[in-house]
C-alpha positions in Angstrom: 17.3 38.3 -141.8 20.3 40.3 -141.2 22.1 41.5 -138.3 23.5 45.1 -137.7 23.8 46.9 -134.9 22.7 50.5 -133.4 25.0 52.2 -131.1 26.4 48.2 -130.6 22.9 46.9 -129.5 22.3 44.3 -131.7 18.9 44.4 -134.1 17.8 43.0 -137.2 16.0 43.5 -140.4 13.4 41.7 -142.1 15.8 39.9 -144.9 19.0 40.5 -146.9 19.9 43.1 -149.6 20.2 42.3 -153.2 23.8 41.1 -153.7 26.2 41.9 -156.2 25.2 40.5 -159.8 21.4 40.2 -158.7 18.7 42.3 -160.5 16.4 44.8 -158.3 13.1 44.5 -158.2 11.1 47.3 -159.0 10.0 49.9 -157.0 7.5 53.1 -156.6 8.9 55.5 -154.2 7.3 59.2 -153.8 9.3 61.8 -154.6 9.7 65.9 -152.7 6.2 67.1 -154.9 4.4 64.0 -154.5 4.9 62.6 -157.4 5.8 59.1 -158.1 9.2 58.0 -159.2 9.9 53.8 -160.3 13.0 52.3 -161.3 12.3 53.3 -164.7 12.1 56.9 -164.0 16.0 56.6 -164.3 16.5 54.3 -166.8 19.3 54.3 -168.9 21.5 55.4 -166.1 23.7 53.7 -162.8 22.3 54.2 -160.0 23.0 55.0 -156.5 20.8 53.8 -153.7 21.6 55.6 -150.6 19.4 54.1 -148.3 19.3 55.1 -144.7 16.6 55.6 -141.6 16.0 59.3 -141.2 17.2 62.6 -143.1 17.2 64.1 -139.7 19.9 62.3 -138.1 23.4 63.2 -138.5 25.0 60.1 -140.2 22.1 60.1 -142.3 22.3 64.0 -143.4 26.3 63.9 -144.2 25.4 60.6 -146.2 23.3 62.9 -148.6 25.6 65.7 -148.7 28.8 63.5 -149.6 27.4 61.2 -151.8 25.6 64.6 -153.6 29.6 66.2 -153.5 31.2 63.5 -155.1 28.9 61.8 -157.4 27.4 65.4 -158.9 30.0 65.2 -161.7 29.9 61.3 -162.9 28.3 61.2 -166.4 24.9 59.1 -166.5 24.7 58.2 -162.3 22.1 59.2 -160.5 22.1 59.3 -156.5 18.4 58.3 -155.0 18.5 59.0 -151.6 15.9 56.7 -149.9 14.2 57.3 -146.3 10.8 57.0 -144.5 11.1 60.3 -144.6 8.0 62.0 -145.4 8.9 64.0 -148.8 7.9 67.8 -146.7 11.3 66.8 -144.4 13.1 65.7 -147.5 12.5 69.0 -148.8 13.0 70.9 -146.0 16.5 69.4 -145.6 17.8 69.7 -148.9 16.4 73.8 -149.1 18.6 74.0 -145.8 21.5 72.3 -146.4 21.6 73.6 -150.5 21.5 70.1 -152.1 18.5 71.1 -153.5 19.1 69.4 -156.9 19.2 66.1 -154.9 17.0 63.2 -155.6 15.4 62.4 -152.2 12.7 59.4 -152.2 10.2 58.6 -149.6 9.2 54.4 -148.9 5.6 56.3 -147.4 3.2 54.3 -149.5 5.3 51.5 -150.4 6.8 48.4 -149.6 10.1 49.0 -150.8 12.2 48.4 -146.8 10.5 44.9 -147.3 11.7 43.8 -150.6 14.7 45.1 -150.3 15.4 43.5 -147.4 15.9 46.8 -145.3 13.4 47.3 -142.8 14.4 47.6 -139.3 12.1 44.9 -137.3 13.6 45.9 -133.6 14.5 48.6 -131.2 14.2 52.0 -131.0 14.6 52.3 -135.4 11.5 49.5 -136.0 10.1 50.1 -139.2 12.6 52.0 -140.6 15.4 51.6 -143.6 19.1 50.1 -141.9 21.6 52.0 -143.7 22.8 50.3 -146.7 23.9 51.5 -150.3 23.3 49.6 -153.7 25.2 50.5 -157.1 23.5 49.3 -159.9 24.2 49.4 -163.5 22.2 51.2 -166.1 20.2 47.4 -166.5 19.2 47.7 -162.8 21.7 44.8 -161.9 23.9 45.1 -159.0 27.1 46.4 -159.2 27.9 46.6 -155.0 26.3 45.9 -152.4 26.9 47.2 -148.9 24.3 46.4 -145.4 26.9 48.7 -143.4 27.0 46.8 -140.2 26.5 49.6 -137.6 23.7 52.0 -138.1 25.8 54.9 -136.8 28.4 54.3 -139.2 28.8 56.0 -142.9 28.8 54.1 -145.4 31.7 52.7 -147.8 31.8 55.9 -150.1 34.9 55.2 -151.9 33.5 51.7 -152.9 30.4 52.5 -154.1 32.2 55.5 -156.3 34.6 52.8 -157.6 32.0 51.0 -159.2 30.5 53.9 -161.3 33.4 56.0 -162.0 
């Protein structure tokens, strides 16, 4: 179990992200047309795990667009951007915003917040994603690893980039 915090009120999730030099587990995440993506819908290539509670939330929304900005031009990366969102808001976002060529992903009909260690058990976010990002290699091992510590907070975009670029 980790502890982060939302707004500075402390809350937990269920366990711990992969850490640097680990290998992901496999997952099956839904994607905008209801299709399924799995990690091996994007092998061959690093990876980006932008994982955050909702699409709808400011923090959240800027995490898409930045990490779209400046990753768009790396060679063989790919950005998932992973929410409860149900894949209609995922949509709707990215047609309003104009990433449309971002990779959105749903966890709706899976358990990937659980095995990734992710899933919000407390407060007013309970059984959504924490905000955390995961750089892996085109193997699926780990390259970085960040929970970020307050929900309200943007990730570590800089870091992350470092590892891919």
């Amino acid at each position: 179990m980790a502890d982060i915090t939302l707004k500075g009120n402390a809350i937990h999730t269920n366990g711990d992200l992969p850490g640097e030099g680990a290998t992901v587990p496999g997952f099956e995440l839904v994607r905008q047309d209801l299709s399924t993506a799995s990690l091996d819908t994007y092998a061959g290539k690093k990876k980006i795990l932008n994982i955050f509670p909702s699409i709808d939330t400011a923090v959240c929304a800027l995490s898409v667009k930045s990490f779209h900005g400046k990753a768009s031009s790396l060679q063989d990366v790919v950005v998932l951007n992973i929410s409860a969102d149900l894949p209609f808001a995922q949509k709707r976002f990215c047609g309003s915003e104009g990433v449309d060529n971002a990779e959105t992903l749903s966890t709706f009909r899976s358990d990937f917040a659980e095995q990734y260690g992710v899933k919000i058990l407390d407060g007013p976010l309970a059984g959504l994603c924490a905000r955390a990002v995961l750089v892996l290699d085109s193997a699926n091992k780990v390259l970085h690893s960040q929970l970020v510590p307050e929900i309200a907070q943007e990730p570590d975009y800089a870091a992350a980039l470092a590892v891919v670029s």
